[in-house]
C-alpha positions, 0 to 999 in steps of 0.5 A, spaced: 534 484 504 536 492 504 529 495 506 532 501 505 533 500 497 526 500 496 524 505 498 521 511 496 515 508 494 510 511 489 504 513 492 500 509 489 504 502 492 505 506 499 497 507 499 495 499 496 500 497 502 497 501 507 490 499 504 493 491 506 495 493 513 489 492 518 487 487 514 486 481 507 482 485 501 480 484 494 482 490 489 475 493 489 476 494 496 484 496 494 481 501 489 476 505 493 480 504 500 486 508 496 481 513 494 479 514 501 485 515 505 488 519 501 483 524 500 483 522 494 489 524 491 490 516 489 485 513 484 487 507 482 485 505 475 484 498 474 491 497 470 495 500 475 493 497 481 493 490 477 500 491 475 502 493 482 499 487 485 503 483 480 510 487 482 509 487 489 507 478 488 514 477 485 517 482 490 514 478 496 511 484 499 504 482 499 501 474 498 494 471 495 489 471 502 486 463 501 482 466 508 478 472 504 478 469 497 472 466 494 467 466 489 462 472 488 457 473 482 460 467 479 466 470 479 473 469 483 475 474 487 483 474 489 484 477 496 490 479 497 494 481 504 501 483 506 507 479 508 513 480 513 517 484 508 511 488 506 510 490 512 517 491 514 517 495 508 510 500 509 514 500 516 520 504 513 517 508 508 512 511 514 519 512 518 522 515 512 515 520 511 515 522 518 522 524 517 522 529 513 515 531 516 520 532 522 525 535 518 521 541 515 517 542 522 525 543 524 527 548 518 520 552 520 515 549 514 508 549 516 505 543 516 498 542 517 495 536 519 
């Protein structure tokens, strides 16, 4: 798979993705997670994150983690966590960022951290 052909991510996929990086979570973990490292640029409504969690399924790009999944308040809670591609694909998207970031320090852009 070309990894590059995915690439540029929205930045609500970037943020779930990233979000699913250190660890196995649950979309109520994903949605507030998101609004978090983003300083809360991403907000993620439940229709959104749900339809890219679906997407990101069928592409192969994150998995249902059996480990962190279980049963809270009589209801099931689905974790989810990357697969190899995922991370391969945050892993490009990063670089791709990091890129640009450098790019514009080069052309004489301020970038604050």
């Amino acid at each position: 798979m070309d990894i590059q052909s995915n690439l540029p991510l929205t930045e609500s996929t970037f943020f779930i993705l990233l979000v699913l990086a250190p660890r196995p979570r649950h979309g109520y973990a994903i949605m507030k997670e998101s609004v978090v490292l983003s300083d809360g640029r991403v907000q993620l409504s439940t229709s959104t994150l749900y339809g890219a969690i679906r997407r990101m399924l069928d592409q192969g790009w994150i998995e249902r983690s059996a480990a962190a999944s279980g049963i809270e308040n009589g209801r099931e809670r689905k974790a989810y966590q990357l697969t190899d591609l995922g991370r391969r694909i945050l892993d490009a998207e990063t670089a791709r960022l990091q890129s640009l970031v450098t790019m514009a320090k080069q052309a004489g852009a301020t970038v604050s951290p």
